[in-house]
SETORTOR-798864 format. One record per residue (C-alpha): y, x, z; residue in three letters; residue number from 1. Coordinates in steps of 0.25 Angstrom, whole numbers, always signed. Layout:
N
- Y,X,Z,Ala,NUM $
...
//
This chain:
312
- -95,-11,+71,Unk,1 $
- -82,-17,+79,Unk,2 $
- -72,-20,+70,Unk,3 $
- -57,-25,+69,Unk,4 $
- -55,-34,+58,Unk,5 $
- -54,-45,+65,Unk,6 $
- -40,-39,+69,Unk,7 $
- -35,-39,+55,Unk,8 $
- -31,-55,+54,Unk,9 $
- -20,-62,+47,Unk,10 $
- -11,-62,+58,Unk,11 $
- -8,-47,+58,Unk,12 $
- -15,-44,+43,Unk,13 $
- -8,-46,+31,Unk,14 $
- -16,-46,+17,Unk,15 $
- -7,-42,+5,Unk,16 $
- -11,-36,-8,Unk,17 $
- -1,-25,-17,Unk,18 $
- +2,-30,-31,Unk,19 $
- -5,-18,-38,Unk,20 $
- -16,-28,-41,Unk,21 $
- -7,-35,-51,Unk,22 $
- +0,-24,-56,Unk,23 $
- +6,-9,-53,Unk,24 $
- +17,-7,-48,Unk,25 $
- +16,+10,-49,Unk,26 $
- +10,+7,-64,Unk,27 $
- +17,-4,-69,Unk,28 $
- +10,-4,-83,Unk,29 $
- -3,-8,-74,Unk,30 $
- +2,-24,-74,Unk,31 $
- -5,-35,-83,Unk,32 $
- +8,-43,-80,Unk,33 $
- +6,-52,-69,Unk,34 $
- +18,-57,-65,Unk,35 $
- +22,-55,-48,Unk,36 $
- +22,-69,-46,Unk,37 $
- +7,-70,-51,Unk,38 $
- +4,-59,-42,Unk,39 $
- +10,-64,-30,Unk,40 $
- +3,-76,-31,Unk,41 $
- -12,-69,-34,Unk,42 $
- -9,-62,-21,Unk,43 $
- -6,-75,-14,Unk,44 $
- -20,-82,-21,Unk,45 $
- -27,-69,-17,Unk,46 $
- -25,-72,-2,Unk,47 $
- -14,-61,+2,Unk,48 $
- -1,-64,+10,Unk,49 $
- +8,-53,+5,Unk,50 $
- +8,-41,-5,Unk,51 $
- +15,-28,-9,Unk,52 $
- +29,-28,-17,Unk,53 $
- +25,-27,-33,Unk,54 $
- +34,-22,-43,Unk,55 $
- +36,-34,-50,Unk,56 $
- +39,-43,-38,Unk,57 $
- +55,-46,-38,Unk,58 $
- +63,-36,-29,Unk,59 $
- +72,-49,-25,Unk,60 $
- +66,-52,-11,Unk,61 $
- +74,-67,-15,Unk,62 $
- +63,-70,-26,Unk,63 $
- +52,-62,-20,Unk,64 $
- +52,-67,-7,Unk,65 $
- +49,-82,-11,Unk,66 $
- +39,-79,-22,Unk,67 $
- +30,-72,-10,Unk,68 $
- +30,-84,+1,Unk,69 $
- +28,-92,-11,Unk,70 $
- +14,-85,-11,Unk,71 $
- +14,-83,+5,Unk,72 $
- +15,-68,+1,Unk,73 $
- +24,-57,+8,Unk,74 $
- +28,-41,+5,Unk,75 $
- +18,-32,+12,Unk,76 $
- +25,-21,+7,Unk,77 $
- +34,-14,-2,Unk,78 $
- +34,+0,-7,Unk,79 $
- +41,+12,-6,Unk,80 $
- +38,+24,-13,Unk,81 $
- +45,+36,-5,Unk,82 $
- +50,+47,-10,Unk,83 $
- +54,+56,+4,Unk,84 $
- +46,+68,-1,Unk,85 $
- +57,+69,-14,Unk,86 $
- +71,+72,-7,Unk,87 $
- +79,+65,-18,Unk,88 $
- +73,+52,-16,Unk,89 $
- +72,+49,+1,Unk,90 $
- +86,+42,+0,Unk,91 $
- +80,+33,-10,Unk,92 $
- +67,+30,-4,Unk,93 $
- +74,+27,+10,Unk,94 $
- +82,+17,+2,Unk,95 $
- +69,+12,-5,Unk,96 $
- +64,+9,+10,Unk,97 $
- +78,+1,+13,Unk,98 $
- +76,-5,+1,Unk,99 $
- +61,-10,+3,Unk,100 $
- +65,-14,+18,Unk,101 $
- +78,-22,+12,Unk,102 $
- +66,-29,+1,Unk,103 $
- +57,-31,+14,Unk,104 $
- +67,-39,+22,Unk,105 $
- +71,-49,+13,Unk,106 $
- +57,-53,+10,Unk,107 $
- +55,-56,+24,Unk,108 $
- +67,-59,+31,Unk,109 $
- +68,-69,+39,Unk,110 $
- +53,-72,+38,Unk,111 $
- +45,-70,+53,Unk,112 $
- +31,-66,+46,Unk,113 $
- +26,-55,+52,Unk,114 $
- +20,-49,+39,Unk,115 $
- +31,-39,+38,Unk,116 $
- +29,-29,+25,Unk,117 $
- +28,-16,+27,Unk,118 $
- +35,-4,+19,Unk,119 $
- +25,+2,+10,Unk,120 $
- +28,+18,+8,Unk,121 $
- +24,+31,+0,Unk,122 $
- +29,+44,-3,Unk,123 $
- +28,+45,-17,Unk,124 $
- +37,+57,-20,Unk,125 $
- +28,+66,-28,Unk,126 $
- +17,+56,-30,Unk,127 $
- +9,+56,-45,Unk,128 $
- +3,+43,-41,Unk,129 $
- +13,+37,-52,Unk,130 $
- +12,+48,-62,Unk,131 $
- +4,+50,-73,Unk,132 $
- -5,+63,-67,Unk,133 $
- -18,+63,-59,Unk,134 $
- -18,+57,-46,Unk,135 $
- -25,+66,-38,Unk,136 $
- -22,+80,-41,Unk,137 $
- -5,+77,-42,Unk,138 $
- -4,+71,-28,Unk,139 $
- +10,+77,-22,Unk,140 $
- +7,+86,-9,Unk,141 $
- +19,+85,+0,Unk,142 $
- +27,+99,+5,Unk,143 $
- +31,+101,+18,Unk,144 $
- +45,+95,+14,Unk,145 $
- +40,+86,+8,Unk,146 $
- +33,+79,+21,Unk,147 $
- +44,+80,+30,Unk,148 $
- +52,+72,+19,Unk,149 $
- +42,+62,+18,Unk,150 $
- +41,+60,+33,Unk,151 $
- +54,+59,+36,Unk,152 $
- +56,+51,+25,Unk,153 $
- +46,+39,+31,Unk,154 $
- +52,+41,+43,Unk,155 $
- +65,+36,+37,Unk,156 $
- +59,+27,+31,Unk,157 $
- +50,+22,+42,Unk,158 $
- +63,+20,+49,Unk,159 $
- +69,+12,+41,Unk,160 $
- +56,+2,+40,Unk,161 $
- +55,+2,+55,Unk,162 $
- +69,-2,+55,Unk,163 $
- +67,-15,+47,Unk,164 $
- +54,-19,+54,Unk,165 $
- +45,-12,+42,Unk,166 $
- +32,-2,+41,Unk,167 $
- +33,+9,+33,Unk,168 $
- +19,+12,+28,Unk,169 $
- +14,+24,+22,Unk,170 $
- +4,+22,+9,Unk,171 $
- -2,+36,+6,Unk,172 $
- -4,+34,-8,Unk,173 $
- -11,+43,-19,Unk,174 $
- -4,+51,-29,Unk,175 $
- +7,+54,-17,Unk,176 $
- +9,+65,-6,Unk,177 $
- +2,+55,+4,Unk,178 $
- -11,+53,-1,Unk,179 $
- -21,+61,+5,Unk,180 $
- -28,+60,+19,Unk,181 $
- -19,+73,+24,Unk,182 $
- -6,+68,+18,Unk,183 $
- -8,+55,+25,Unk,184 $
- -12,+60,+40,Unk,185 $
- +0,+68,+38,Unk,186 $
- +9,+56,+35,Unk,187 $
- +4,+50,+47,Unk,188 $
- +6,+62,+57,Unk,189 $
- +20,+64,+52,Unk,190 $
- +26,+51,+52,Unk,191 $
- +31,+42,+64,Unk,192 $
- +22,+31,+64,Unk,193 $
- +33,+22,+69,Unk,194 $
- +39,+23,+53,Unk,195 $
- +28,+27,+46,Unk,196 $
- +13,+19,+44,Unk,197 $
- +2,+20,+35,Unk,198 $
- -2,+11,+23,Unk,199 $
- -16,+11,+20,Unk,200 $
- -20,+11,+8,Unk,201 $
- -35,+13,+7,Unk,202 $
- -37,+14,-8,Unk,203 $
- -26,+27,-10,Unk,204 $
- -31,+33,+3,Unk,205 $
- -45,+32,-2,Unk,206 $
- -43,+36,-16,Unk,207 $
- -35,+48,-10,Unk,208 $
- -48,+53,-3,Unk,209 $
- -41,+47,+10,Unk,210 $
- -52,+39,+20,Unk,211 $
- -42,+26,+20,Unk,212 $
- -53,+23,+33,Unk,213 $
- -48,+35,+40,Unk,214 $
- -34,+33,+38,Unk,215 $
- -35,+19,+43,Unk,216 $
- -43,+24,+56,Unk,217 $
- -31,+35,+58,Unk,218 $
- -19,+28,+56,Unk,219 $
- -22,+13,+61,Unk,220 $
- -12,+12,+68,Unk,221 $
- -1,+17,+57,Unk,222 $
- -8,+8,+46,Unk,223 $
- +0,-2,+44,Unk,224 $
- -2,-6,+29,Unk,225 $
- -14,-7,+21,Unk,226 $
- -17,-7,+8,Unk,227 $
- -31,-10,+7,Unk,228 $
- -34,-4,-9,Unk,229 $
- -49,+0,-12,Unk,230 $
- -52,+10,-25,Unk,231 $
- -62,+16,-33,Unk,232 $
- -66,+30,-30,Unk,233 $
- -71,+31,-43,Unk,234 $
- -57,+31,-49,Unk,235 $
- -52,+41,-38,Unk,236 $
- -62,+49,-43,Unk,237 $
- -58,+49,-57,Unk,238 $
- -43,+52,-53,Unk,239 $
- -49,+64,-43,Unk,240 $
- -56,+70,-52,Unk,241 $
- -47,+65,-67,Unk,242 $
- -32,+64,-69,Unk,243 $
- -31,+48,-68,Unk,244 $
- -16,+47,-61,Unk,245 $
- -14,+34,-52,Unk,246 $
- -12,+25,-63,Unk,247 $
- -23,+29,-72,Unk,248 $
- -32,+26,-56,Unk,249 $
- -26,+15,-55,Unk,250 $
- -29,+10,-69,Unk,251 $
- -44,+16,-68,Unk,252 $
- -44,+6,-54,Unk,253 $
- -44,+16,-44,Unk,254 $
- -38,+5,-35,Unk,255 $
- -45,-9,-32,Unk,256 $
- -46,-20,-19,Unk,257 $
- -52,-16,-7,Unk,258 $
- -66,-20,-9,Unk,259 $
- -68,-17,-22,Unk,260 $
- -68,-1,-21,Unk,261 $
- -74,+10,-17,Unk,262 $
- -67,+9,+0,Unk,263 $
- -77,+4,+9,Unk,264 $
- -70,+6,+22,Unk,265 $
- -60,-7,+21,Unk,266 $
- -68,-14,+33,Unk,267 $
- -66,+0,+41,Unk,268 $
- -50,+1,+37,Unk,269 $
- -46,-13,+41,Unk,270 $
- -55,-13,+54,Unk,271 $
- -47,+1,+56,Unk,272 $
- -33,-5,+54,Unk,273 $
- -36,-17,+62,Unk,274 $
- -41,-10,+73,Unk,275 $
- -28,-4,+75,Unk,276 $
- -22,-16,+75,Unk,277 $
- -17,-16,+61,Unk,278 $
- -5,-28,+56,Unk,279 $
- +0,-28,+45,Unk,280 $
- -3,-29,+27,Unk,281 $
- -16,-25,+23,Unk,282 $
- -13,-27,+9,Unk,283 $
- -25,-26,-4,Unk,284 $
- -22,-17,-15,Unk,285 $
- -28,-11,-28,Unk,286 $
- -19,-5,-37,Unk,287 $
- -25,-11,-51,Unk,288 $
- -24,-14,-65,Unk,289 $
- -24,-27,-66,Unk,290 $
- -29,-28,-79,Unk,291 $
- -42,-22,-74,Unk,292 $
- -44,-31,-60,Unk,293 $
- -36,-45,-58,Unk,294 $
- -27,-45,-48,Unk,295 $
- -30,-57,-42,Unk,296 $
- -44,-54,-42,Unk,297 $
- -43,-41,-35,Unk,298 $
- -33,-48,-25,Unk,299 $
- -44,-58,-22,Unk,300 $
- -54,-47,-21,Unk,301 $
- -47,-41,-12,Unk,302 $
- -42,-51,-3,Unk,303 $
- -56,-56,-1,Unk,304 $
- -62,-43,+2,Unk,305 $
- -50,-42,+15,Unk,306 $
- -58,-55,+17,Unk,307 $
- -70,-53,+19,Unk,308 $
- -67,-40,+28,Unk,309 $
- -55,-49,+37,Unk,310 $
- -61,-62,+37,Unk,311 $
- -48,-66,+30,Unk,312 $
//
């Protein structure tokens, strides 16, 4: 079989990892106290070169910025939970947006890099992800209003991204009115794709019944964010077919690095992505406790399993 990999080198790939392994930052009970600057540096021991935006990291770009180069570490993305879908709150998740951008711009001002961060994005009006009720049978299904706000709403939002040299990236995520394969084909056909691109996520598109495989194959081109996450199906099972909400599947492990779950199309997704050319953060997730797996650890794991499939 013909493949791509070879496309996918350091020069237009960048490997980051989120800091859910060291802590939660939707559950903040889930934590064993390791402090930011521990988990920077683990990040940096593990081999990546830049990572997500934590809850605990300063807000002051002035004492953030130096404490990442310190570590050869940069943002791959912040995240901004929208609310476009709850009339009230479009105003405030537009100024969120600025906000974020603003953040973005004096962490990299002045710097010629070209791994630029991308803005990491999710509709979360409605969502039960962070409420204490099962998962699956509580997921929020959008009206017709509803949509129309959302779209219009990314679109604003894309604009202002594109206005500052940004990406906005879409992450369907579970427990939200974007989950499932039909949501997520219609987010696609109804935004410009000159604003609006995909984050991939393969875990929460998995666990949501979604072939993460056939959504990278679809929408190569508008992929321009990973977040390579493996997960247990046994533990989606349990929340089908229970009443675990997210944090109790989190908890239970539902989430781990790729490799170490139950996804074996990794080699499949990435020869997809690079056949289409992809640039940008392929980033390694698994939304832990880490008092059941060591950060480190899992950061290593998955690190080495990018590895051995990139050559490295």
């Amino acid at each position: 079989m013909t493949t791509h990999l070879h496309r996918l080198t350091p020069a237009n790939v960048w490997l980051g990892v989120i800091p859910t392994l060291w802590w939660n930052d939707d559950f903040i009970n889930i934590d064993i106290g390791i402090p930011y600057e521990q988990a920077l540096s683990e990040m940096a021991l593990a081999g990546y070169v830049g990572c997500g935006v934590g809850h605990k990291y300063p807000t002051d770009p002035k004492i953030l910025r130096p404490v990442l180069e310190l570590r050869g570490l940069r943002i791959s993305e912040p995240w901004v939970s929208t609310y476009f879908t709850i009339n009230a709150m479009k105003r405030h998740t537009l100024d969120n947006v600025d906000a974020q951008l603003d953040f973005l711009e004096a962490m990299e001002g002045g710097s010629d890099d070209p791994r630029r961060a991308d803005l990491v994005v999710a509709e979360f009006g409605g969502a039960v992800n962070p409420l204490p009720v099962a998962l699956f049978p509580n997921c929020p299904d959008f009206s017709e209003d509803q949509w129309k706000q959302l779209i219009e709403g990314l679109h604003e939002a894309g604009e202002k991204a594109r206005a500052r040299n940004r990406r906005l990236c879409y992450h369907p995520h579970l427990g939200t009115g974007v989950m499932k394969t039909e949501a997520i084909h219609r987010l696609m056909d109804e935004t410009d794709p000159r604003l609006v691109n995909m984050l991939l996520d393969t875990a929460h598109q998995a666990a949501a019944g979604v072939d993460p495989l056939a959504l990278a194959r679809k929408y190569a081109h508008r992929i321009k964010h990973v977040h390579l996450k493996d997960f247990r199906a046994k533990v989606v099972k349990e929340m089908q077919t229970g009443e675990l909400s997210f944090q109790q599947g989190i908890e239970a492990g539902i989430f781990t690095v790729p490799g170490d779950g139950s996804i074996e199309t990794f080699p499949e997704i990435l020869d997809a992505l690079a056949e289409a050319d992809f640039a940008g953060w392929i980033c390694v997730e698994a939304e832990q406790d880490p008092a059941k797996a060591n950060p480190l650890q899992y950061a290593k794991m998955g690190r080495e399993y990018l590895r051995k499939l990139l050559g490295w």
